[in-house]
TORNUKE-763391 format. One record per residue (C-alpha): residue number from 1; residue in three letters; x, y, z. Coordinates in steps of 0.1 Angstrom, whole numbers. Example, Ala and Ser with C-alpha at 12.3 -4.5 7.8 and 13.67 -1.06 7.14 Angstrom:
2
<pt><k>1</k><r>ala</r><east>123</east><north>-45</north><up>78</up></pt>
<pt><k>2</k><r>ser</r><east>137</east><north>-11</north><up>71</up></pt>
This chain:
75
<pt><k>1</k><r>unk</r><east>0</east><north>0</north><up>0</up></pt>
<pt><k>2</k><r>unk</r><east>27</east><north>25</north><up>7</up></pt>
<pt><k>3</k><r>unk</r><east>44</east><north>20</north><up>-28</up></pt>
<pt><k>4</k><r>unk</r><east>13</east><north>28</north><up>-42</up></pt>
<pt><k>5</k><r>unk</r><east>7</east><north>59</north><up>-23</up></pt>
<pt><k>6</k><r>unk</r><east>43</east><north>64</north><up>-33</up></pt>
<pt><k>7</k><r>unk</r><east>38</east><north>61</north><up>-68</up></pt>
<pt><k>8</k><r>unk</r><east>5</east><north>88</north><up>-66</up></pt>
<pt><k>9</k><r>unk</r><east>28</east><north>114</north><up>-50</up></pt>
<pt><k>10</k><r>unk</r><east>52</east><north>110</north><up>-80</up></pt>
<pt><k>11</k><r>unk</r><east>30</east><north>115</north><up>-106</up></pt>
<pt><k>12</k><r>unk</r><east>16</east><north>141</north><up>-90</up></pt>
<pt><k>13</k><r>unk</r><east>44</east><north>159</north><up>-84</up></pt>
<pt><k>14</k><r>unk</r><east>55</east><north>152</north><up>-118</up></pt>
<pt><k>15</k><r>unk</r><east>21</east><north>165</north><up>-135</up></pt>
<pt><k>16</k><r>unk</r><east>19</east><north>197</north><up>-111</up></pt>
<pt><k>17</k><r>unk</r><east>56</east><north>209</north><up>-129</up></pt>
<pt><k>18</k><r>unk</r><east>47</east><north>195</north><up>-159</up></pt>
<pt><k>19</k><r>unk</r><east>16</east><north>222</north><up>-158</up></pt>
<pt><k>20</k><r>unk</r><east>23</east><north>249</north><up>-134</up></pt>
<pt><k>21</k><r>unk</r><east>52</east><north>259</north><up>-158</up></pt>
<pt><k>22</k><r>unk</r><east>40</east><north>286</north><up>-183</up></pt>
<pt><k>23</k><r>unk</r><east>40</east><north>278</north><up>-220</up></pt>
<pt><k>24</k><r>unk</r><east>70</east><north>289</north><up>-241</up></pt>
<pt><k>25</k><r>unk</r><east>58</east><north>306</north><up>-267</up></pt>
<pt><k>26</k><r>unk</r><east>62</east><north>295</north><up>-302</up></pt>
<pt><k>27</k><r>unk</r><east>88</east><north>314</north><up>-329</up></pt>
<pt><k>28</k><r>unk</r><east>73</east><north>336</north><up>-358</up></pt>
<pt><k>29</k><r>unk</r><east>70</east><north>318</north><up>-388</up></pt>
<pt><k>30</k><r>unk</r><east>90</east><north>338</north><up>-411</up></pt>
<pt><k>31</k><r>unk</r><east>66</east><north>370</north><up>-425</up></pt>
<pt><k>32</k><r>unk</r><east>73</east><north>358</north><up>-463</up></pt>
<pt><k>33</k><r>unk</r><east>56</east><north>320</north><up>-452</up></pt>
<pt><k>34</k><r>unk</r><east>21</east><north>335</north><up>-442</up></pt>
<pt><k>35</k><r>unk</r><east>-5</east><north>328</north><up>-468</up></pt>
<pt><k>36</k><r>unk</r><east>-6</east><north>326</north><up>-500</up></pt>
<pt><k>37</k><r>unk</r><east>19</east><north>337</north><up>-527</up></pt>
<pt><k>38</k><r>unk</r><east>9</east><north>356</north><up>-563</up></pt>
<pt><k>39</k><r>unk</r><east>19</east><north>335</north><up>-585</up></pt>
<pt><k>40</k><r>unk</r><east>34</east><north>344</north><up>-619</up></pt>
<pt><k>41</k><r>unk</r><east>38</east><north>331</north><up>-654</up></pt>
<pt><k>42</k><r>unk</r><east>70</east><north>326</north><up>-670</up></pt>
<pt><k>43</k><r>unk</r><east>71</east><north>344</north><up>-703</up></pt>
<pt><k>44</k><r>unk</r><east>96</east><north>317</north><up>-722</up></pt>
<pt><k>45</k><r>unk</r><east>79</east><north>284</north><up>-709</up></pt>
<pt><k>46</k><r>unk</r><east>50</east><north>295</north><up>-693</up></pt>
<pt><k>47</k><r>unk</r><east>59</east><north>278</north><up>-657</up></pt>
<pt><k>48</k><r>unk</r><east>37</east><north>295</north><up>-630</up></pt>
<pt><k>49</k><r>unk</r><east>58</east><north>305</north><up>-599</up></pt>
<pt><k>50</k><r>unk</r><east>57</east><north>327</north><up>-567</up></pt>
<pt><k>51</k><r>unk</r><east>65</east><north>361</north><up>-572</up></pt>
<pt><k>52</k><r>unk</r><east>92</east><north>367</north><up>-547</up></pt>
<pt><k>53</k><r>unk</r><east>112</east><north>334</north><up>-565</up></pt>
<pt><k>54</k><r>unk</r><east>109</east><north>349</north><up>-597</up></pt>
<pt><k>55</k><r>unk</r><east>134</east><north>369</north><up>-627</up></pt>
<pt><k>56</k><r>unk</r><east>120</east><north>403</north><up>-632</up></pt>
<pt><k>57</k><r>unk</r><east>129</east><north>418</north><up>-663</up></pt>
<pt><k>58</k><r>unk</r><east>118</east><north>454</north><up>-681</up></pt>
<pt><k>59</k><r>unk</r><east>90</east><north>436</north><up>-701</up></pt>
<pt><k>60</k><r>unk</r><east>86</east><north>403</north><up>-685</up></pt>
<pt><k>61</k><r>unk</r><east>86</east><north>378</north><up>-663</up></pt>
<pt><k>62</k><r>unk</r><east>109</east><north>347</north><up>-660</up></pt>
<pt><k>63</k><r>unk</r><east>118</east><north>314</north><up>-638</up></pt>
<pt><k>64</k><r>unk</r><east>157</east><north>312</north><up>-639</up></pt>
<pt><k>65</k><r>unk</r><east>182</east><north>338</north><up>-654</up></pt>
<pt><k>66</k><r>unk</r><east>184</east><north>309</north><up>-679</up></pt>
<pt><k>67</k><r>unk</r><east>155</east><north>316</north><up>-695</up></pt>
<pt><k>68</k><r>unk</r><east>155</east><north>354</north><up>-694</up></pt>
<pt><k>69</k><r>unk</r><east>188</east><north>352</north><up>-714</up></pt>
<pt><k>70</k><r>unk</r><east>172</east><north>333</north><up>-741</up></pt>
<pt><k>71</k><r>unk</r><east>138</east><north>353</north><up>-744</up></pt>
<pt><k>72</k><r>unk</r><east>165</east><north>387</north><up>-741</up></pt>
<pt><k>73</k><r>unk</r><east>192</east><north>387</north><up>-760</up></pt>
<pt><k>74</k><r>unk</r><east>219</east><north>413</north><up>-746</up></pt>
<pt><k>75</k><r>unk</r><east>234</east><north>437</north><up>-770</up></pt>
């Protein structure tokens, strides 16, 4: 009988610090992660993409520098 009422004062013990400790609080997700993304069309191959990963160019759009350099030539 004593182990057992041994055992109950444990737990106990063990769930009071387990719970009388305040939560930590959580990290921001980074501010570029929330929601949803506009997405964009590539003007050479047409692949749709987020904004923020994408080539901007004077007239257009792209998905890689690749593909910028073969829609627009440079002089």
């Amino acid at each position: 009988m004593k182990y057992l009422i041994l055992i109950g004062v444990v737990v106990g013990l063990i769930w009071w610090i387990k719970f009388s400790r305040p939560a930590k609080p959580s990290a921001p997700a980074a501010e570029a992660d929330n929601g949803p993304q506009p997405m964009v069309r590539c003007a050479h191959c047409g692949l749709h993409l987020p904004q923020n990963e994408a080539i901007d160019s004077a007239n257009a759009v792209y998905c890689s520098q690749a593909h910028r350099d073969l829609a627009e030539p440079r002089a």
